[in-house]
N, CA, C and O atoms as CSV, one atom per row, in Angstrom:
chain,resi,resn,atom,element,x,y,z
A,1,UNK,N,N,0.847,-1.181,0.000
A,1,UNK,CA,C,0.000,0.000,0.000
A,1,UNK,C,C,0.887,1.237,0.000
A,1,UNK,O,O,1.478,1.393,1.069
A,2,UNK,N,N,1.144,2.217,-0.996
A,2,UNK,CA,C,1.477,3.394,-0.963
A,2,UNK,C,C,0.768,4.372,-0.488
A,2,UNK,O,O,-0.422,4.687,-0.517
A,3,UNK,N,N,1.854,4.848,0.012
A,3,UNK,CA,C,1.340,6.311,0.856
A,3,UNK,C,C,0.937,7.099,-0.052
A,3,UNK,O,O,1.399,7.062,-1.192
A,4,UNK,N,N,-0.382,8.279,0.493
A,4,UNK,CA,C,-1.282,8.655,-0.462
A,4,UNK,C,C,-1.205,9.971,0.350
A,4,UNK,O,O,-1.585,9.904,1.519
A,5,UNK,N,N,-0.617,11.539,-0.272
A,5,UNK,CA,C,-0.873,12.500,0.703
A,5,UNK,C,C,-1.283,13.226,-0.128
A,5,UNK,O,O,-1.069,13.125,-1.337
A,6,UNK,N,N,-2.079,14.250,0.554
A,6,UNK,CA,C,-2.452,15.759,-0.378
A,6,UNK,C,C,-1.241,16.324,-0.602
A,6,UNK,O,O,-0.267,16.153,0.130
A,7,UNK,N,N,-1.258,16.947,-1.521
A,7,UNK,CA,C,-0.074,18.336,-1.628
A,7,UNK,C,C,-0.368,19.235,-0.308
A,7,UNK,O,O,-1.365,19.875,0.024
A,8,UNK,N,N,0.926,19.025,0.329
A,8,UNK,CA,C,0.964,20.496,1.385
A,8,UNK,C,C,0.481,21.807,1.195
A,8,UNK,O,O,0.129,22.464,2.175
A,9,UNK,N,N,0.406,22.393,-0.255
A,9,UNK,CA,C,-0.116,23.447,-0.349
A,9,UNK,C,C,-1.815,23.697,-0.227
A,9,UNK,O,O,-2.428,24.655,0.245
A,10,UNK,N,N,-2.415,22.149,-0.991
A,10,UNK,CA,C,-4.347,21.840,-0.815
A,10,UNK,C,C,-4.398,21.753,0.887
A,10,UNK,O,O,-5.260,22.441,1.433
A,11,UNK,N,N,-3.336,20.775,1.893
A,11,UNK,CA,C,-3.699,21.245,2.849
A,11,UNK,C,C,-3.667,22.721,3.675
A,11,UNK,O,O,-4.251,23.018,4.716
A,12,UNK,N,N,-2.862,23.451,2.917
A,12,UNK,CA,C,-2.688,24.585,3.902
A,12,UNK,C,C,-4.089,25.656,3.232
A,12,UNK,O,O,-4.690,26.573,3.792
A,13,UNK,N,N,-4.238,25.138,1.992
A,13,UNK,CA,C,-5.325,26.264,1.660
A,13,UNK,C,C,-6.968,25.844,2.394
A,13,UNK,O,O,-7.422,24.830,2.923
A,14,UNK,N,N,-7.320,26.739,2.194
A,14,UNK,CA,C,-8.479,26.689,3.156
A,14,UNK,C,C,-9.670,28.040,2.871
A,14,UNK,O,O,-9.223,29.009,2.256
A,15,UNK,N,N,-10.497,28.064,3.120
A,15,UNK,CA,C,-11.781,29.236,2.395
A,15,UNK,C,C,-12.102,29.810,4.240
A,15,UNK,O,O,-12.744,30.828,4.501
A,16,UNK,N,N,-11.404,28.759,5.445
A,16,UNK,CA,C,-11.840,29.865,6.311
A,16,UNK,C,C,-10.603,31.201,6.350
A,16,UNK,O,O,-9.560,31.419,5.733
A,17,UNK,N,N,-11.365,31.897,7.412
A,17,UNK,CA,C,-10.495,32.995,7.610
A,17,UNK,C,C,-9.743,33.323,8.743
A,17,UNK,O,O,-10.455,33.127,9.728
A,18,UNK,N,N,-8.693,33.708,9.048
A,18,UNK,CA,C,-7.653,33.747,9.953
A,18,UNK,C,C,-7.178,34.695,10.474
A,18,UNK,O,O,-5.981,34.813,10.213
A,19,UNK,N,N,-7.626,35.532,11.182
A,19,UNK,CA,C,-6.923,37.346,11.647
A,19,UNK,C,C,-7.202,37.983,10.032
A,19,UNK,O,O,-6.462,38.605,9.270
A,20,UNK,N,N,-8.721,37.480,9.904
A,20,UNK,CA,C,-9.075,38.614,8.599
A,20,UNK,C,C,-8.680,38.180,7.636
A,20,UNK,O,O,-9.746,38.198,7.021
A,21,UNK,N,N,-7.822,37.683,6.786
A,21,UNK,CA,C,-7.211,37.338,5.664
A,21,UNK,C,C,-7.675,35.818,5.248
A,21,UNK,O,O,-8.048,35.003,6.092
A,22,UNK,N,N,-7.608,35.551,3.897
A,22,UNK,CA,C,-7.818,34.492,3.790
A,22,UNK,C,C,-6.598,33.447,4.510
A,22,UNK,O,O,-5.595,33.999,4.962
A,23,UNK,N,N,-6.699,32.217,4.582
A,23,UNK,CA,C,-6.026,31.456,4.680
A,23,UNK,C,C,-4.280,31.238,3.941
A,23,UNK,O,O,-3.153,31.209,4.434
A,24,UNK,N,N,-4.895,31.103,2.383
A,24,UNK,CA,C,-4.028,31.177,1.923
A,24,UNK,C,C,-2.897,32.260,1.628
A,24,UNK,O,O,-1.697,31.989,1.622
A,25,UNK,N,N,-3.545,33.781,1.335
A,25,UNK,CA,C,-3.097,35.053,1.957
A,25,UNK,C,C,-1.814,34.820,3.141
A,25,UNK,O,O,-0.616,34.991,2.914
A,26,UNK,N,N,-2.382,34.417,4.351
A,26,UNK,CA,C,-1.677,34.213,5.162
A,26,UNK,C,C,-0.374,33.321,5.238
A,26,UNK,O,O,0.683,33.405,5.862
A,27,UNK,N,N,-0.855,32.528,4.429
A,27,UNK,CA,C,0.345,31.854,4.394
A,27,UNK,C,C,1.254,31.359,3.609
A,27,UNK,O,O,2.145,30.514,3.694
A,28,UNK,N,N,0.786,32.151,2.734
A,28,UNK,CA,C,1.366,33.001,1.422
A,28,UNK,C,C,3.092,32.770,2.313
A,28,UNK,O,O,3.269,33.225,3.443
A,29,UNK,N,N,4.273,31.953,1.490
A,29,UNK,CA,C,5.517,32.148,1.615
A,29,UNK,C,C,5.774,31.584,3.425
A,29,UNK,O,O,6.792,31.775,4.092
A,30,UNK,N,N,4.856,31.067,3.744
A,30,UNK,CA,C,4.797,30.259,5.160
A,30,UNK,C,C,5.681,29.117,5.153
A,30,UNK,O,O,5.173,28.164,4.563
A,31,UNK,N,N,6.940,28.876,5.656
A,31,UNK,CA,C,7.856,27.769,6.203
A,31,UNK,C,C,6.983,27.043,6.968
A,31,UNK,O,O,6.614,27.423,8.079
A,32,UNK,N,N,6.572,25.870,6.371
A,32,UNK,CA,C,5.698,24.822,7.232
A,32,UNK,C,C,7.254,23.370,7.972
A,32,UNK,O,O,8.274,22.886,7.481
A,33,UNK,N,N,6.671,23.271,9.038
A,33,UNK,CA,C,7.438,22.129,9.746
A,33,UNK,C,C,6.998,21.107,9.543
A,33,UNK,O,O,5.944,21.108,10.178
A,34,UNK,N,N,7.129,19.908,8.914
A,34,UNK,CA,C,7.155,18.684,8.560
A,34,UNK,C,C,7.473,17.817,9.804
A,34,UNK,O,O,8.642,17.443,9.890
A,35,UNK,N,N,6.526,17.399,10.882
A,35,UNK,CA,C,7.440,16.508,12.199
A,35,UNK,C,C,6.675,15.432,11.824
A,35,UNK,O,O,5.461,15.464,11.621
A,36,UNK,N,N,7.442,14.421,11.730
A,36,UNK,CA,C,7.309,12.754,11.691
A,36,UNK,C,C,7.868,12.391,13.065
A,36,UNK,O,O,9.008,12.680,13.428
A,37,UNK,N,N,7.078,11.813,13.707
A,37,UNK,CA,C,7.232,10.331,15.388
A,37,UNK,C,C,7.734,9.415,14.967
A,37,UNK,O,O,6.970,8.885,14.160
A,38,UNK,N,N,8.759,8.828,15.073
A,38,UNK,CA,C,9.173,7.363,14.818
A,38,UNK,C,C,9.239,6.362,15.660
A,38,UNK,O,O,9.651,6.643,16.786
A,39,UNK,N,N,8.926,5.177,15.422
A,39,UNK,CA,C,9.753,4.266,16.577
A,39,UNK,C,C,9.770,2.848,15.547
A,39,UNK,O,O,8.704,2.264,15.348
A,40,UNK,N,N,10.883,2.414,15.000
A,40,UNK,CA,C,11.384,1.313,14.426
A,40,UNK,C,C,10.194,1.148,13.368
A,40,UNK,O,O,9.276,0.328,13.333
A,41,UNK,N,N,10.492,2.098,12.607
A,41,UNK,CA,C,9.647,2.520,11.102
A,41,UNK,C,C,10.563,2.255,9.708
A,41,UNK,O,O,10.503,2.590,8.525
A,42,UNK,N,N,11.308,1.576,10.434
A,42,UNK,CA,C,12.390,1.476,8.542
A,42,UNK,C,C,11.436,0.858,7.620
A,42,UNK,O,O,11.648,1.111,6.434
A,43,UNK,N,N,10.684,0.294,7.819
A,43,UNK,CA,C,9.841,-0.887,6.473
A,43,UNK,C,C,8.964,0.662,5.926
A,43,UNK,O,O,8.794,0.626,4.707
A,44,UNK,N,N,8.504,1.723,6.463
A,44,UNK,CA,C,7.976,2.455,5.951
A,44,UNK,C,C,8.276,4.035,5.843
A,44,UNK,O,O,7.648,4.705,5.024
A,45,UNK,N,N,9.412,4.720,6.824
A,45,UNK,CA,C,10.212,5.494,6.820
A,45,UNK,C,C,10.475,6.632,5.220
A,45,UNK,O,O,10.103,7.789,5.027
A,46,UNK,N,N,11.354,5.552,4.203
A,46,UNK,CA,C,11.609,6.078,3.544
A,46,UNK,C,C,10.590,6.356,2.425
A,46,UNK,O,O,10.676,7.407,1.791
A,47,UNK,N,N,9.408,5.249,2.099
A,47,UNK,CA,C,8.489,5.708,1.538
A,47,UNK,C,C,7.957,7.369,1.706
A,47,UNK,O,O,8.131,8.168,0.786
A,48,UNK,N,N,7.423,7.683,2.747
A,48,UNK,CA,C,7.168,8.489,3.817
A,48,UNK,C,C,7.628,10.060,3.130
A,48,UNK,O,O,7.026,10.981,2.577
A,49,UNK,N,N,9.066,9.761,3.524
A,49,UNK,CA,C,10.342,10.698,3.253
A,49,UNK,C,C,10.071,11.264,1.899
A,49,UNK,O,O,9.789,12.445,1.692
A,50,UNK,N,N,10.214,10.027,0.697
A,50,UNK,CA,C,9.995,10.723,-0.361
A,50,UNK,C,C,8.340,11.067,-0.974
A,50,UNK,O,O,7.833,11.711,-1.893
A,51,UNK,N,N,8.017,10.436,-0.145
A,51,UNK,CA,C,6.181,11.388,-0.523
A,51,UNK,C,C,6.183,13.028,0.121
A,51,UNK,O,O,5.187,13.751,0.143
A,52,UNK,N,N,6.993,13.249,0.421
A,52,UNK,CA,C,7.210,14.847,0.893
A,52,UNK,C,C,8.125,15.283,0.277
A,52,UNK,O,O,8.482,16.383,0.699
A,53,UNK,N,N,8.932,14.745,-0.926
A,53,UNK,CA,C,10.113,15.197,-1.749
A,53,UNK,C,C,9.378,15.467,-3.021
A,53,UNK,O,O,9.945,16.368,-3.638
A,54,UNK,N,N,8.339,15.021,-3.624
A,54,UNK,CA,C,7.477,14.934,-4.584
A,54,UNK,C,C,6.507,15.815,-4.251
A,54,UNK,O,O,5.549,15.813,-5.025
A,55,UNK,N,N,6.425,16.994,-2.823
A,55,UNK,CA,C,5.874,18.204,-2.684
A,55,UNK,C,C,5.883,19.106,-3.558
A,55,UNK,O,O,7.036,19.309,-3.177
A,56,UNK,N,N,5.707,19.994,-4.512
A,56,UNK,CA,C,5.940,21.476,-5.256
A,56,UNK,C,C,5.817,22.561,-3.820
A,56,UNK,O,O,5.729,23.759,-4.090
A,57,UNK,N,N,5.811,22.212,-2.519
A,57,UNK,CA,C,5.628,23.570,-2.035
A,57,UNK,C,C,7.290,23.554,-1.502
A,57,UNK,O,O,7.946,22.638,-1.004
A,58,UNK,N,N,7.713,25.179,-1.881
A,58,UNK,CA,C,8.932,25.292,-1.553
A,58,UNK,C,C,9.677,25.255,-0.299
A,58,UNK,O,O,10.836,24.870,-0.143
A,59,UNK,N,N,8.662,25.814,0.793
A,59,UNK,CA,C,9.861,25.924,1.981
A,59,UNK,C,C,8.826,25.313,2.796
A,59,UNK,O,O,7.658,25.648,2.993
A,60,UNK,N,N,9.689,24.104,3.328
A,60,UNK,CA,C,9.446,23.296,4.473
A,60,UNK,C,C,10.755,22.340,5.326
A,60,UNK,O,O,11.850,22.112,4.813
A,61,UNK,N,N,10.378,21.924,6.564
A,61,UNK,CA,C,11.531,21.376,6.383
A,61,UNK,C,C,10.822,20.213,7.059
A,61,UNK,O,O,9.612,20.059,6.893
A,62,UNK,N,N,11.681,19.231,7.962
A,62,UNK,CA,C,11.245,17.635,7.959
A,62,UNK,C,C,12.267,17.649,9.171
A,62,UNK,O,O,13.493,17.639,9.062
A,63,UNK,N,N,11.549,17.674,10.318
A,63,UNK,CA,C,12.111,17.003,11.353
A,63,UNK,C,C,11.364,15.519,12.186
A,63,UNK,O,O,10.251,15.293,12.661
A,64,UNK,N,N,12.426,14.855,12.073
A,64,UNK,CA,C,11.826,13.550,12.315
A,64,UNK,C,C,12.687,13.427,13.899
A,64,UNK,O,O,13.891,13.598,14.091
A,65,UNK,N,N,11.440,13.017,15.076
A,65,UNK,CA,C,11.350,12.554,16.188
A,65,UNK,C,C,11.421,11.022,16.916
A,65,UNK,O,O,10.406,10.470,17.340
A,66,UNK,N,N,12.658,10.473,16.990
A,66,UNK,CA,C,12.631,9.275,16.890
A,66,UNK,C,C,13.071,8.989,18.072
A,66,UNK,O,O,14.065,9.478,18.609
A,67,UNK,N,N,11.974,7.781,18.732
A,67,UNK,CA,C,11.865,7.053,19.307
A,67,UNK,C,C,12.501,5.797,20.019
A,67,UNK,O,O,11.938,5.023,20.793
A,68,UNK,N,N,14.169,5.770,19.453
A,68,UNK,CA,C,14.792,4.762,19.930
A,68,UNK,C,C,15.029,3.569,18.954
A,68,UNK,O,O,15.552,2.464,19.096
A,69,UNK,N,N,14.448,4.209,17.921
A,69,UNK,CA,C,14.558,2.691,16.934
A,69,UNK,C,C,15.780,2.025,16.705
A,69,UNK,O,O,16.958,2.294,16.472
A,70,UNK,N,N,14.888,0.850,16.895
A,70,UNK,CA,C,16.027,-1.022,16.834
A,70,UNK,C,C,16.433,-0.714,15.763
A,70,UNK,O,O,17.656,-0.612,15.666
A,71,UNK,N,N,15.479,-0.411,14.386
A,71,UNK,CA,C,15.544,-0.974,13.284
A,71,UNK,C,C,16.632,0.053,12.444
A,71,UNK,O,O,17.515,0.773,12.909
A,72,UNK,N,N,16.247,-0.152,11.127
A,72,UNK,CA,C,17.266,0.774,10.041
A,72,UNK,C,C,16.464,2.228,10.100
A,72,UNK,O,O,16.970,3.151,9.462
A,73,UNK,N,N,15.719,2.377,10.547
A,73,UNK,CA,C,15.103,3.496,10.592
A,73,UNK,C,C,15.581,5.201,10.330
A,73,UNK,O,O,15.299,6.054,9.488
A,74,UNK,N,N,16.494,5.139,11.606
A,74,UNK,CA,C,18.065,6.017,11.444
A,74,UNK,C,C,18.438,6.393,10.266
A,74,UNK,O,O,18.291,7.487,9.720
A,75,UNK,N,N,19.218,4.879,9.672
A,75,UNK,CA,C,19.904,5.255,8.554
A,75,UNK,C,C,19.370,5.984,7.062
A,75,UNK,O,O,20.009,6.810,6.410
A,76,UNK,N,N,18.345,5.561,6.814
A,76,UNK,CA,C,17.259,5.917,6.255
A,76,UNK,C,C,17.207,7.558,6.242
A,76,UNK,O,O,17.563,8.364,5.382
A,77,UNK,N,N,16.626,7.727,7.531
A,77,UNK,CA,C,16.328,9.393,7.945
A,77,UNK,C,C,17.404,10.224,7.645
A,77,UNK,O,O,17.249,11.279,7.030
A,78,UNK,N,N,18.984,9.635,8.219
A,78,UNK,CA,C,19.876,10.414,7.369
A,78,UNK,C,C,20.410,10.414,6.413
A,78,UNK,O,O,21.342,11.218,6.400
A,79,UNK,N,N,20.225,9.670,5.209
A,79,UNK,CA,C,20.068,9.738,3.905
A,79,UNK,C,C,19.303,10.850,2.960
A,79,UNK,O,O,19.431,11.146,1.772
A,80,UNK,N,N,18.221,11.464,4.296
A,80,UNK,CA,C,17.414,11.878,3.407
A,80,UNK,C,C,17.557,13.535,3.597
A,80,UNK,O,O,16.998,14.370,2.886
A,81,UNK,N,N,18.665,13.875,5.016
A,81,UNK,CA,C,19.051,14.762,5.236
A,81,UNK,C,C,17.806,16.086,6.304
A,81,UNK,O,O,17.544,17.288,6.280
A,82,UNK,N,N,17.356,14.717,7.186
A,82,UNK,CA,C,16.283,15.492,7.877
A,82,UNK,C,C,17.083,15.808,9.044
A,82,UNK,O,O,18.155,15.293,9.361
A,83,UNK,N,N,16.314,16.885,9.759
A,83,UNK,CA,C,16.522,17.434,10.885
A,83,UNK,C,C,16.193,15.838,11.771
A,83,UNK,O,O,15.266,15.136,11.365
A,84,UNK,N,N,17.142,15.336,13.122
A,84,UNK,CA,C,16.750,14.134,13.356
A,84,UNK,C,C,16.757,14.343,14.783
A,84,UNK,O,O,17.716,15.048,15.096
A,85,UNK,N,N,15.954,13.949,15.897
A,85,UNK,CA,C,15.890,14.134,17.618
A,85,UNK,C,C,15.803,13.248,18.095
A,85,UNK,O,O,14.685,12.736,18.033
A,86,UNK,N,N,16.679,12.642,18.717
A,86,UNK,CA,C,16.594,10.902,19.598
A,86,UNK,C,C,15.721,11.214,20.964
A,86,UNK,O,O,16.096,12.230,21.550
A,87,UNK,N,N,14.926,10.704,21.396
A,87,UNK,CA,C,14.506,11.055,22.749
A,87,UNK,C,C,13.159,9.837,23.191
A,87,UNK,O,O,12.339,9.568,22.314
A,88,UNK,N,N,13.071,9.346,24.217
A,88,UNK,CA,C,12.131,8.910,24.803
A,88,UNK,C,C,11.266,9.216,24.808
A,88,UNK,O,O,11.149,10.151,25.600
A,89,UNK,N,N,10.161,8.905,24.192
A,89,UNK,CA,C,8.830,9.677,24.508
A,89,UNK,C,C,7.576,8.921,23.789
A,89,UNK,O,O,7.680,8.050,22.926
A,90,UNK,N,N,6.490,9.394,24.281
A,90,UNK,CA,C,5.301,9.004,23.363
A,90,UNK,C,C,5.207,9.820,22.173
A,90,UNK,O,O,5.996,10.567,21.594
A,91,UNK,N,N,3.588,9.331,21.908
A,91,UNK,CA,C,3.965,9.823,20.606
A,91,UNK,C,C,3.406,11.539,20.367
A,91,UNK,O,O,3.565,12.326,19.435
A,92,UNK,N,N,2.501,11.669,22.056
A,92,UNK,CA,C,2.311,13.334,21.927
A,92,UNK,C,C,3.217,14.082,22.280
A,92,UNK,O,O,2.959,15.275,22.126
A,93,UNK,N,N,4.435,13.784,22.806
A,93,UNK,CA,C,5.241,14.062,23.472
A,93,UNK,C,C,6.556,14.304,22.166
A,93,UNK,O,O,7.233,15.298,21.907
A,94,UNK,N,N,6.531,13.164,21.652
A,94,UNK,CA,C,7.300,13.331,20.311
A,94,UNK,C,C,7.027,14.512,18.919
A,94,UNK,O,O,7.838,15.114,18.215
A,95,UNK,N,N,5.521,14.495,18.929
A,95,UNK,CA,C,5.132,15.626,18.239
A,95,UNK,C,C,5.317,17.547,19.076
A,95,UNK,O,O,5.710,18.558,18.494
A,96,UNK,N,N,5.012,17.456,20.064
A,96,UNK,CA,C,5.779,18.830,20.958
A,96,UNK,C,C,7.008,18.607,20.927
A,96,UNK,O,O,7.608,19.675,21.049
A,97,UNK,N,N,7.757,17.661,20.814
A,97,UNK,CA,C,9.568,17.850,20.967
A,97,UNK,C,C,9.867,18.731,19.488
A,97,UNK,O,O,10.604,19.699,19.297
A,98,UNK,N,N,8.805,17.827,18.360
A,98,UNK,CA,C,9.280,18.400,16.572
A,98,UNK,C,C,9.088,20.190,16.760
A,98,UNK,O,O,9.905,21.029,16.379
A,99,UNK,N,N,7.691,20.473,17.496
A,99,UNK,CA,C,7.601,21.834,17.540
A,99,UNK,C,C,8.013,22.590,18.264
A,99,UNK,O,O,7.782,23.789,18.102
A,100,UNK,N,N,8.802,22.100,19.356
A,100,UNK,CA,C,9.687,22.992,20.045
A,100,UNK,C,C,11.045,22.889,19.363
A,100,UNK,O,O,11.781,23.792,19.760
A,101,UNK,N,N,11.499,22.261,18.660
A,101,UNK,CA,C,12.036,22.228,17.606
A,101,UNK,C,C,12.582,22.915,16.274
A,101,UNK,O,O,13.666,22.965,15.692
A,102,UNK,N,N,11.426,23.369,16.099
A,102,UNK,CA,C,10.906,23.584,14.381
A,102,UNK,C,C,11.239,25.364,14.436
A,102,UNK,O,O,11.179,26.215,15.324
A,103,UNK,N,N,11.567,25.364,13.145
A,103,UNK,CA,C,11.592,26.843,12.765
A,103,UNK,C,C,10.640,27.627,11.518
A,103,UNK,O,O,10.699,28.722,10.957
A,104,UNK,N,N,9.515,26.117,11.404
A,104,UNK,CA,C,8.647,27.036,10.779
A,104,UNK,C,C,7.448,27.832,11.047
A,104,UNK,O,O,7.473,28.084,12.251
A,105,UNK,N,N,6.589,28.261,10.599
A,105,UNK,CA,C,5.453,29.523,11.125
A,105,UNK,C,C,4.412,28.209,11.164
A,105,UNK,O,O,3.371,28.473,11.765
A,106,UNK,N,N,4.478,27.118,10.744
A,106,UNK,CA,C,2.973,26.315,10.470
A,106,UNK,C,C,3.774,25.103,10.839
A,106,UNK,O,O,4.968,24.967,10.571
A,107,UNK,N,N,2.778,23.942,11.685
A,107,UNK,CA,C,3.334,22.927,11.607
A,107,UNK,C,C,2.515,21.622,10.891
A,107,UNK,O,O,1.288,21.700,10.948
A,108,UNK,N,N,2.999,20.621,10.330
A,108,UNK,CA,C,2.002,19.710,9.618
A,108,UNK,C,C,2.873,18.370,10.631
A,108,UNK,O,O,4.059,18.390,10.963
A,109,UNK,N,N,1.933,17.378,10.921
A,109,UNK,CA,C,2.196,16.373,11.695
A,109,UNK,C,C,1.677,15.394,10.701
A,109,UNK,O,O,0.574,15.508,10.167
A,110,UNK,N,N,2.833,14.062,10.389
A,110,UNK,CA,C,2.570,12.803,9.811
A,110,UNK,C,C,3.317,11.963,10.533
A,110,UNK,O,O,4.244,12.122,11.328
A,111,UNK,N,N,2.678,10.937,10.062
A,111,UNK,CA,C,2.949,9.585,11.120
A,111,UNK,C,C,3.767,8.835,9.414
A,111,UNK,O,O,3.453,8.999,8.235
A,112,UNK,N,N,4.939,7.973,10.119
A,112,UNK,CA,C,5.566,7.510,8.990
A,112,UNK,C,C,4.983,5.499,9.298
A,112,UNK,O,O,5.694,4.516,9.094
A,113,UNK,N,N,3.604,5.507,9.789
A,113,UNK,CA,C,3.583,4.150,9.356
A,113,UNK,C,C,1.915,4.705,8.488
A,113,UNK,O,O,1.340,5.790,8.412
A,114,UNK,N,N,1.496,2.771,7.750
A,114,UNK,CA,C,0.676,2.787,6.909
A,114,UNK,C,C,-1.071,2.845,7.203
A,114,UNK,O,O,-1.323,2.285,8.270
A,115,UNK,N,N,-1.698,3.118,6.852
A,115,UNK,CA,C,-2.977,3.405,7.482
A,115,UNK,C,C,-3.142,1.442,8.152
A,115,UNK,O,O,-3.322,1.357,9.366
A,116,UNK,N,N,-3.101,0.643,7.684
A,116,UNK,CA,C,-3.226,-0.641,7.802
A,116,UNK,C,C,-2.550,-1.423,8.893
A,116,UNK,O,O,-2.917,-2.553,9.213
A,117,UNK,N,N,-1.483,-0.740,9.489
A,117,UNK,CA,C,-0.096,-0.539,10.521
A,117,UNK,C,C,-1.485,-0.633,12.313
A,117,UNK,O,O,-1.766,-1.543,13.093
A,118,UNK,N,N,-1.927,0.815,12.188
A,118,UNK,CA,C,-3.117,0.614,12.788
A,118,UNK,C,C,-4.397,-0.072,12.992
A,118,UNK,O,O,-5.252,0.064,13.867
A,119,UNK,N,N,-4.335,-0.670,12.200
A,119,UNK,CA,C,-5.856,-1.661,12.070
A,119,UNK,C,C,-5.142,-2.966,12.563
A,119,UNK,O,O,-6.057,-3.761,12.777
A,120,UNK,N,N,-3.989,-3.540,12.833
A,120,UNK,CA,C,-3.496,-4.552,13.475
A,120,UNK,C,C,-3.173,-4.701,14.557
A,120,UNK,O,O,-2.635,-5.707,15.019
A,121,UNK,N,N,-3.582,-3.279,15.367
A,121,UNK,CA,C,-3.733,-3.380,16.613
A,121,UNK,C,C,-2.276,-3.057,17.466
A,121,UNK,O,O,-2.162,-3.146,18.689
A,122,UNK,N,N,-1.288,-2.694,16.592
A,122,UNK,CA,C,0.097,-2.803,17.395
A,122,UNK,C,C,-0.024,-1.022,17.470
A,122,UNK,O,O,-0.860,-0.283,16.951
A,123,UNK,N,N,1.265,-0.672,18.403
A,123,UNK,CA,C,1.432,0.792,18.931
A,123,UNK,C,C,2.670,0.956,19.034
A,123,UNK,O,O,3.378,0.491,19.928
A,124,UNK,N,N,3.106,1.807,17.885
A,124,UNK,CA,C,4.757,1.713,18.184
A,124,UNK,C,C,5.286,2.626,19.537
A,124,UNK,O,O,6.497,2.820,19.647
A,125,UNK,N,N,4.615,3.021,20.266
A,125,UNK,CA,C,4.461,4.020,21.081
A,125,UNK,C,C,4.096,3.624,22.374
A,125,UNK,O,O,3.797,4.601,23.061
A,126,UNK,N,N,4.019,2.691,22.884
A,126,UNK,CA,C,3.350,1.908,23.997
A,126,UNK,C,C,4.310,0.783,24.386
A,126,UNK,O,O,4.004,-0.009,25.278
């Protein structure tokens, strides 16, 4: 199953309104933060990675929050030249580490396993 994302830019646009301005107005030239949670995600990691390389929106960046992983996970992530944070944590805890983190104005949160990952009942996070 391939990963299936909107373009970052369909998610950031939007018809509500925000301190008056449209949405997109606003965030018009907006550095969005890319934080991915990991924990022993290599089987799906790099998929992941390059479904956000195949973005057209220009400035973002990709900090990935990882969890301790056993697996190849790591190696992967720095291949791909992401911002990378080792730390203990869950997985809400892992998403506030990306945004205390992050240096962009917007943040977008993805999970680097498969929608199907969840329906089997496991928790990489637990």
């Amino acid at each position: 199953m391939a990963f299936r994302t909107l373009p970052i830019s369909a998610m950031l646009r939007s018809p509500l309104h925000l301190w008056g301005k449209s949405m997109e107005e606003s965030l018009e030239k907006a550095k969005v933060s890319i934080i991915i949670p990991t924990n022993n995600s290599g089987e799906t990691i790099e998929e992941c990675l390059r479904s956000i390389q195949c973005e057209n929106y220009p400035l973002y960046e990709v900090i990935i929050v990882d969890n301790f992983s056993n697996d190849d996970a790591l190696k992967t992530v720095k291949e791909f030249g992401t911002k990378t944070i080792q730390q203990k944590c869950n997985l809400a805890q892992a998403r506030n580490i990306g945004v205390d983190n992050s240096t962009g104005k917007r943040a977008l949160f993805l999970d680097s396993v498969r929608a199907n990952y969840w329906k089997s009942g496991r928790n990489a996070f637990c």
